[in-house]
C-alpha positions as CSV (number, residue, x, y, z in Angstrom):
1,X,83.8,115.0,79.1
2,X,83.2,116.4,82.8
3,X,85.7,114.9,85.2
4,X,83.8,113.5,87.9
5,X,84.1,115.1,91.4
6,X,85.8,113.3,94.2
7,X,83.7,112.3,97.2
8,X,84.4,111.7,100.8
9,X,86.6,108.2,101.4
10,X,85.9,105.8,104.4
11,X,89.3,104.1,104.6
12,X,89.9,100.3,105.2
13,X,92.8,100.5,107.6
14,X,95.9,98.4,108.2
15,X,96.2,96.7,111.6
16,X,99.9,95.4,112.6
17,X,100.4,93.3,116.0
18,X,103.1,93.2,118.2
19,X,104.1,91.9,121.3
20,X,103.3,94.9,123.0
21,X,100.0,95.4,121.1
22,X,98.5,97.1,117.8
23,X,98.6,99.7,115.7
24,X,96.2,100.3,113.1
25,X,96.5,102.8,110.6
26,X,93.5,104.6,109.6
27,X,95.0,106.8,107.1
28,X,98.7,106.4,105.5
29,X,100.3,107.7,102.3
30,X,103.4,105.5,102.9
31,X,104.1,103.3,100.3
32,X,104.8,99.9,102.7
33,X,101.1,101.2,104.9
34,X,99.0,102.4,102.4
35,X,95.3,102.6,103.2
36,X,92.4,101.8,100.9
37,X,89.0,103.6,99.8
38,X,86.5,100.9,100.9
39,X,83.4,102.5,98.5
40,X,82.3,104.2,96.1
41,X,83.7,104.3,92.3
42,X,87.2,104.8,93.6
43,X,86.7,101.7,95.3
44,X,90.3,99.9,96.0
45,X,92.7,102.9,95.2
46,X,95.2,103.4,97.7
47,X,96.5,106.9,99.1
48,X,99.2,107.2,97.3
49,X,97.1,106.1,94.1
50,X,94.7,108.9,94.8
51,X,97.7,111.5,95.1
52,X,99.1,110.7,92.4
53,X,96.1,111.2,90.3
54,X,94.0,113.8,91.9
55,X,96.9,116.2,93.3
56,X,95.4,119.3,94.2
57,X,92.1,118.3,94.1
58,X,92.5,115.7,96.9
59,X,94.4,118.5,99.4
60,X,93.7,121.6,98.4
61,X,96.2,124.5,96.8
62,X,97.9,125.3,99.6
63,X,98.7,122.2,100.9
64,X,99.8,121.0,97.4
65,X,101.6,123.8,97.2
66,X,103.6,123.0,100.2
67,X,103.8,118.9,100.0
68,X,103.4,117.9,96.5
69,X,102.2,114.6,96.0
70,X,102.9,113.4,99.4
71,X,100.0,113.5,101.6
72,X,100.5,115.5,104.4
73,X,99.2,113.5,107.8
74,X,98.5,110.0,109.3
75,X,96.5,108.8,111.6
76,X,96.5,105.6,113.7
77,X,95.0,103.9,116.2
78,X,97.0,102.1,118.9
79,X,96.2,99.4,121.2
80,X,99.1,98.8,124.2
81,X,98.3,96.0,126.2
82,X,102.3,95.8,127.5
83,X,105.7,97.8,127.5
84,X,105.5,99.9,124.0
85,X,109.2,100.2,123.0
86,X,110.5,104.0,123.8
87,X,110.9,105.9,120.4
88,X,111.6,109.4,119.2
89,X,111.2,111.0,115.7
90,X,113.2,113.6,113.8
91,X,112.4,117.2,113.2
92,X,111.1,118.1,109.5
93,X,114.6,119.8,108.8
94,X,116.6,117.2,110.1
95,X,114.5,114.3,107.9
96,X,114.7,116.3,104.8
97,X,118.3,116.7,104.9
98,X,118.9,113.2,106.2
99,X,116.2,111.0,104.3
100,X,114.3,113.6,102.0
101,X,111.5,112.9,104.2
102,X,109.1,114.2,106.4
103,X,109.7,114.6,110.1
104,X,107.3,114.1,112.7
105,X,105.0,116.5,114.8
106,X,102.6,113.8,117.1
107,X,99.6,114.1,119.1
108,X,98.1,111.7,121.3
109,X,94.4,111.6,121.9
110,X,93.8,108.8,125.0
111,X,90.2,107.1,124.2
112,X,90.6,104.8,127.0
113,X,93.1,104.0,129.4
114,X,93.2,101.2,132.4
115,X,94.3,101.1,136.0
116,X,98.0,101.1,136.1
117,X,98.3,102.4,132.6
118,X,101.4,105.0,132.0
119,X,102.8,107.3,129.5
120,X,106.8,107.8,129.1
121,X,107.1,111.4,127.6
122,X,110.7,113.3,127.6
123,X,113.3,114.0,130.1
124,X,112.5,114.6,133.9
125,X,115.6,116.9,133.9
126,X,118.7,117.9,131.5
127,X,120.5,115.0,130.7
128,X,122.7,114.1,128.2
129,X,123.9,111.3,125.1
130,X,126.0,109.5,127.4
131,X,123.9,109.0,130.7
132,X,120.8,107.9,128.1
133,X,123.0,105.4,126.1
134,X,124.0,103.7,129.5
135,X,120.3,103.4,130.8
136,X,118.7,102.4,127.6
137,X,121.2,99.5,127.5
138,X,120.5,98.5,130.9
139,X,116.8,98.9,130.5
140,X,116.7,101.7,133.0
141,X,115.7,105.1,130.7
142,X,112.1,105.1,132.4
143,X,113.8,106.6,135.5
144,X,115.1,109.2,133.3
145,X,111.8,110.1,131.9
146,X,107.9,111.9,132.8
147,X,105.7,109.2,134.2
148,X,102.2,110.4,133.5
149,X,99.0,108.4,134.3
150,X,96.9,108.9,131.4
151,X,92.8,109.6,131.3
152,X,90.4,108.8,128.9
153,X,89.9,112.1,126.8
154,X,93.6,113.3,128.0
155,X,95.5,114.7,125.1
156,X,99.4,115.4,124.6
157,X,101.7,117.3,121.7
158,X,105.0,114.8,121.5
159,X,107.2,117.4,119.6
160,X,110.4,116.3,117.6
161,X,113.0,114.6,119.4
162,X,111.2,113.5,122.2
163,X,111.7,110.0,123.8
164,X,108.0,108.7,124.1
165,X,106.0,105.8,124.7
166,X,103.1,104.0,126.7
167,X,103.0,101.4,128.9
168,X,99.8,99.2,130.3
169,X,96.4,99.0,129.0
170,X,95.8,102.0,127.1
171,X,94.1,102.9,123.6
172,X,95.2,106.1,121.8
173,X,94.5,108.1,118.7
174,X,97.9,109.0,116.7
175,X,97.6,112.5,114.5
176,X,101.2,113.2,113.0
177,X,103.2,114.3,109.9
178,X,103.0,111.4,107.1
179,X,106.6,109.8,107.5
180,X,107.8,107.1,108.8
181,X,111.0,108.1,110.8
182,X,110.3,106.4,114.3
183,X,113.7,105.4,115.6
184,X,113.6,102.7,118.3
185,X,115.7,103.7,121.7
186,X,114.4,101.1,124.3
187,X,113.3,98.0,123.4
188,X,113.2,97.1,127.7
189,X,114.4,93.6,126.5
190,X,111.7,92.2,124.1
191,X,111.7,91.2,120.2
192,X,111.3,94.2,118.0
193,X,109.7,93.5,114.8
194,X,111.4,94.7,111.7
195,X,108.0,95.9,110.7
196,X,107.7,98.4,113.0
197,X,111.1,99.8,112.9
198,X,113.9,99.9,110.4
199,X,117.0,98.9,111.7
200,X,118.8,101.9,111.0
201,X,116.9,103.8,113.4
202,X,118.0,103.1,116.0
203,X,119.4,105.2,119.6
204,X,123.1,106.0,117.7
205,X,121.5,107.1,114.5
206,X,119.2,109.4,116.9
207,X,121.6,111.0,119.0
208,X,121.9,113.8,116.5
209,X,118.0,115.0,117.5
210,X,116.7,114.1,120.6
211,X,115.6,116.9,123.2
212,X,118.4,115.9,126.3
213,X,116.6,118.9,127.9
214,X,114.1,118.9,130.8
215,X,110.3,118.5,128.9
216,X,108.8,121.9,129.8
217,X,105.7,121.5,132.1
218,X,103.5,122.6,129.6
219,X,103.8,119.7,127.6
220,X,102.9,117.3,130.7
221,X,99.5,118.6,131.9
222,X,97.7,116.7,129.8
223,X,94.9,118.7,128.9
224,X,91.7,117.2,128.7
225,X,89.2,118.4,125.5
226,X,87.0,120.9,128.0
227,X,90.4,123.2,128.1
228,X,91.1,123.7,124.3
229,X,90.0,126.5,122.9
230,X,87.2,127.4,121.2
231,X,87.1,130.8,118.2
232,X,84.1,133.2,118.1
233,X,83.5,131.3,114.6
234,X,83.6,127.6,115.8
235,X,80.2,126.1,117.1
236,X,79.8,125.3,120.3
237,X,80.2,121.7,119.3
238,X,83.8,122.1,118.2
239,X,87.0,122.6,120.4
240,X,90.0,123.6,118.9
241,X,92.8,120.7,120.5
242,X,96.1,121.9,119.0
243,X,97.2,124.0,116.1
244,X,100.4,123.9,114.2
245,X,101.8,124.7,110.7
246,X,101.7,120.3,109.8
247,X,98.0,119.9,110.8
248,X,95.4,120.7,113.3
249,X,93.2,118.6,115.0
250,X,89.7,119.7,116.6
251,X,87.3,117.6,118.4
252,X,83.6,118.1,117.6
253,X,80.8,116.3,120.1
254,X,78.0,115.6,117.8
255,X,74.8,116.2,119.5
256,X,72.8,117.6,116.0
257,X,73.7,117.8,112.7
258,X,76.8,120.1,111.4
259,X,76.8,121.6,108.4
260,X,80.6,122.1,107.4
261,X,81.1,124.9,104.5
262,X,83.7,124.7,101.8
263,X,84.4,128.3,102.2
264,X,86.1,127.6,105.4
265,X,88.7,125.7,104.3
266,X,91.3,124.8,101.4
267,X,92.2,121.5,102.8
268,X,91.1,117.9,102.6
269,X,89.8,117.2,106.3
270,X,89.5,113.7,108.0
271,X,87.0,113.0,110.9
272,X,87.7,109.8,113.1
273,X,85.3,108.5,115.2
274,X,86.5,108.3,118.8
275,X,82.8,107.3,120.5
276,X,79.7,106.6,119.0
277,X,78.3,106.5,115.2
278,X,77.7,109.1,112.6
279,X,77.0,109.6,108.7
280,X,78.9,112.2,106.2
281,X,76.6,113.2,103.7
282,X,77.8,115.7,100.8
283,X,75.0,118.9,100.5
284,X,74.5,118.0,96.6
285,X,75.4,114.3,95.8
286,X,74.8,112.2,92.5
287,X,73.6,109.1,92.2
288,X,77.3,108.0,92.4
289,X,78.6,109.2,95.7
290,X,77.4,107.1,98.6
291,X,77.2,107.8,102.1
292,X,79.9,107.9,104.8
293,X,78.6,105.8,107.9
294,X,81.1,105.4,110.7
295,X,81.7,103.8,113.9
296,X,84.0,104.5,116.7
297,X,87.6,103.4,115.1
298,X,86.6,105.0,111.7
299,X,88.1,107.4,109.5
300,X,86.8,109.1,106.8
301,X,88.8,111.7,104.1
302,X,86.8,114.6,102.5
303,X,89.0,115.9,99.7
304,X,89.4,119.4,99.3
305,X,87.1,119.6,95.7
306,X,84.0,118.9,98.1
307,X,81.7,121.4,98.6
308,X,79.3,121.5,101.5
309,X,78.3,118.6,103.7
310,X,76.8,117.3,107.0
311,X,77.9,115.4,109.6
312,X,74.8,113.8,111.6
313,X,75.0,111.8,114.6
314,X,73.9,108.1,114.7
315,X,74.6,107.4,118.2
316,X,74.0,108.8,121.5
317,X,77.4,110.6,122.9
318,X,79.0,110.4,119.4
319,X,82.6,112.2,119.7
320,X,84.6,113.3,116.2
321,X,88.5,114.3,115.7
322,X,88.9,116.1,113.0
323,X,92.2,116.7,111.7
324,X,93.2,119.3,108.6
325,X,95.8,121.5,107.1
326,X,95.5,125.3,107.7
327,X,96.9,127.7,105.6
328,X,100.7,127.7,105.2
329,X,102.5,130.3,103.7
330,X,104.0,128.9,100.2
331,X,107.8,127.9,100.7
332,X,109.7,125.2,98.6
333,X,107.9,122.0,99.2
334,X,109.4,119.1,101.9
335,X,109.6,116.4,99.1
């Protein structure tokens, strides 16, 4: 009997609140957040369900090759509307040896962002365990981090072991590795859910990994999507926002219809919508595979196994991230 091939997945996502805000996640293989397909005949089956099943299939060979059954990403959308705690997350070696886990590699993509709004990102100048202990107990560690005032269309790599958060009324777009390993530093004096962070991580259990060093200047311009780059084989629609070995994320203004090849890639790819509408259609569907339509706050998964498709706008000024998994030479995997 033919196995039936996998189709593109709009995903129901998973919206936590907290007294600071939201944060919804659009995409998770995380066993407590694990997002749902909303359509289609794998209607229901979470993340992890589809890994688990599908393997290679879902991610492609290389990335299987690299992570298993763990999928490799996450995206989320978060809504701060007061004082985000101040948090910082492992590298991938230190994780793995600690917690078999993945570490986590962020980017922040600012869709909007309102007067007085800021973003705490890394040390000012070299500092070290002590001086941060005292003024995180006090509540005074903003003083001893970047103050930036964000823009709508701003974006920022937060590498490991960087103290980060945002303050104000700001909305952003979360790429990272698939782990959970936040560890709370600051909590500037309000509840923090258990929910959001596990106890355990906490400032003393991160002391072993944060960054006391000055954050170099080039990861405080806050570059704005008109100065990534674009290859002499993108379109003109796409610009190339940050490439690493974890992921890369791209962002693609959809004037006209794009016609993505399978050739180009061995890796699932996930396109949210930042602004405006648009519909994924696969180039040769069956009668069973139904069609991706999105609005801004929407994520949708196109698993490796799918050949060519089109993305087609359904809004004026529609705006795409797209977010994938280049190729990575094969090495034991993280998991």
């Amino acid at each position: 009997m033919e196995e039936k091939k996998l189709y593109p997945f709009r995903l129901c996502s998973i919206r936590d609140e907290y007294s600071w805000g939201s944060e919804e996640f659009l995409l998770a293989d995380l066993g407590y957040r694990d997002t749902l397909v909303h359509e289609g005949w794998l209607a229901g089956n979470t993340m992890g369900e589809l890994m688990e099943t599908y393997l290679d299939r879902m991610v492609g060979d290389d990335v299987f090759d690299w992570y298993g059954r763990q999928f490799p990403f996450q995206l989320k959308m978060l809504k701060v509307k007061g004082k985000m705690p101040l948090r910082v997350s492992p590298p991938d070696d230190y994780a793995r040896n600690c917690c078999d886990a993945l570490g986590k590699e962020i980017f922040w993509y600012v869709v909007s962002a309102g007067k007085g709004s800021r973003l705490l990102l890394g040390f000012k100048r070299d500092t070290d365990a002590g001086d941060f202990c005292e003024a995180c107990a006090d509540g005074g560690a903003d003083a001893m981090l970047n103050i930036l005032e964000p823009r709508s269309g701003q974006y920022f790599r937060i590498p490991p072991g960087t103290p980060h958060c945002a303050w104000g009324d700001v909305s952003i777009i979360e790429v990272s590795e698939s782990s959970a390993m936040d560890y709370c530093l600051c909590d500037w004096g309000q509840p923090v859910s258990t929910e959001e962070f596990d106890p355990a991580l906490d400032l003393a259990a991160a002391l072993d990994f944060i960054n006391f060093a000055q954050l170099p200047g080039e990861l405080l311009k806050g570059r704005s999507s008109d100065e990534g780059k674009r290859s002499g084989d993108e379109p003109e629609q796409v610009t190339r926002l940050l490439k690493l070995p974890q992921f890369s994320v791209s962002l693609l203004k959809l004037t006209d219809a794009m016609k993505i090849g399978s050739e180009h890639f061995d890796s699932c790819i996930a396109y949210t919508c930042v602004n405006g509408a648009f519909e994924l259609r696969v180039a040769e569907p069956d009668e069973e595979t139904p069609v991706a339509r999105l609005r801004a706050g929407e994520t949708v998964l196109v698993p490796a196994e799918c050949a060519d498709f089109f993305l087609l706008p359904a809004a004026d000024n529609t705006v795409l991230l797209e977010t994938l998994v280049e190729h990575r030479a094969p090495e034991d995997s993280y998991l």
